[in-house]
Structure formats: C-alpha cells, structure tokens
N, C-alpha and C positions, 0 to 999 in steps of 0.2 A: 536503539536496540531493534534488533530485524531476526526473524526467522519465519520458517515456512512449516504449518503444522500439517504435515501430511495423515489423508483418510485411508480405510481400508481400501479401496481402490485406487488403481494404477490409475495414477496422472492427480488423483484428486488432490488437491491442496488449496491450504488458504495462507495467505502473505499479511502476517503481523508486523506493522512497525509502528515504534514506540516512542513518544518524545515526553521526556523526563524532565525537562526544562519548561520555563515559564515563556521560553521566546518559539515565536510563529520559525518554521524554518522553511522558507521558500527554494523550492527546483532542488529540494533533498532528491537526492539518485540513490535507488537499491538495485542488484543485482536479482533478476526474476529467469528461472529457466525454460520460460519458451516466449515467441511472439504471440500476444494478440491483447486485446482487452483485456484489462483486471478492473472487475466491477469491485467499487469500494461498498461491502456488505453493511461494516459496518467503523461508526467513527464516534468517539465517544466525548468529542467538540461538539456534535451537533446542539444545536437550539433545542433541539425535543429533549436533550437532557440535562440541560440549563445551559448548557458550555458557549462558547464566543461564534460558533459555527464556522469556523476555518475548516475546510476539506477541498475535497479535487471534484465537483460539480457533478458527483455519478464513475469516477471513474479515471482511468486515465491508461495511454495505450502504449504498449513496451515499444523501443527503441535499439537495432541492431547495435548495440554500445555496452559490450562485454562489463560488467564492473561485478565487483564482491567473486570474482571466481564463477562467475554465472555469465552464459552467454549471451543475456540479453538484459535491459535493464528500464526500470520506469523512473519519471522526474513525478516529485509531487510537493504538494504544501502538506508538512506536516502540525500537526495542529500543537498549539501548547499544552503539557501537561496531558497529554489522550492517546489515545492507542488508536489506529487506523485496520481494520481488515480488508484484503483486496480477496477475489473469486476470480480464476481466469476465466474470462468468456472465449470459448469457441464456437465458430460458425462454421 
C-alpha cells in the first residue's frame, strides 16, 4: 500500500509505503511525481524500534521510469511488516 500525504504547501509531501507482509520485498518500484531524492524520514523496521533494520541506507533517488500513473518512480527495499516515509529532497 502506497500514497502520498500532501501539506499545506505547494509541492509539500511525504511518500508512505506499506508492507503488510512478513516477507522483505527487494527493488519494490512506486510511482513518485518529480525527480530528485526522497530522504527516507522515517522506517518503522529500524533497530531503534526493535525491528530487523531493512531500509534504503538514508534514502533513495527517483528514476525517469513512469509507473503508478506518476512520471517518475523509486526502487526500494521495503521492509517486513513496517511502513517506510520518504521527503523529497531538493537542491
């Protein structure tokens, strides 16, 4: 499960994806609508909150590769059982 909770400001959002399964799912692709970094905020596998710490090492950086209806898209490890938050960074 995947969506994008957007803030009071233009452009602001954060990129929720969800793995409701017990199994690791490696080079998951979501559809993200712009290029650049999405800091992963927050991951709720980490070690800091008992979990197996599967995540994307800080991060991980969009890909011109249309998917979900979105013109750009990220690969990631999604973690078992935990929710993932991404932040698009811009420079």
């Amino acid at each position: 499960l995947s969506f994008i909770r957007r803030g009071s400001e233009p452009g602001d959002f954060v990129l929720v994806v969800c793995n409701f399964t017990p199994v690791v799912r490696h080079d998951c692709r979501v559809g993200v609508p712009e290029e650049c970094f999405y800091e992963e905020i927050l991951n709720t596998d980490s070690t800091h909150y008992g979990g197996s710490g599967v995540g994307n090492l800080g991060g991980v950086n969009s890909e011109p590769i249309p998917w979900n209806g979105r013109p750009y898209s990220i690969r990631m490890n999604l973690p078992p059982l935990a929710a993932v938050f991404f932040k698009p960074q811009r420079h």
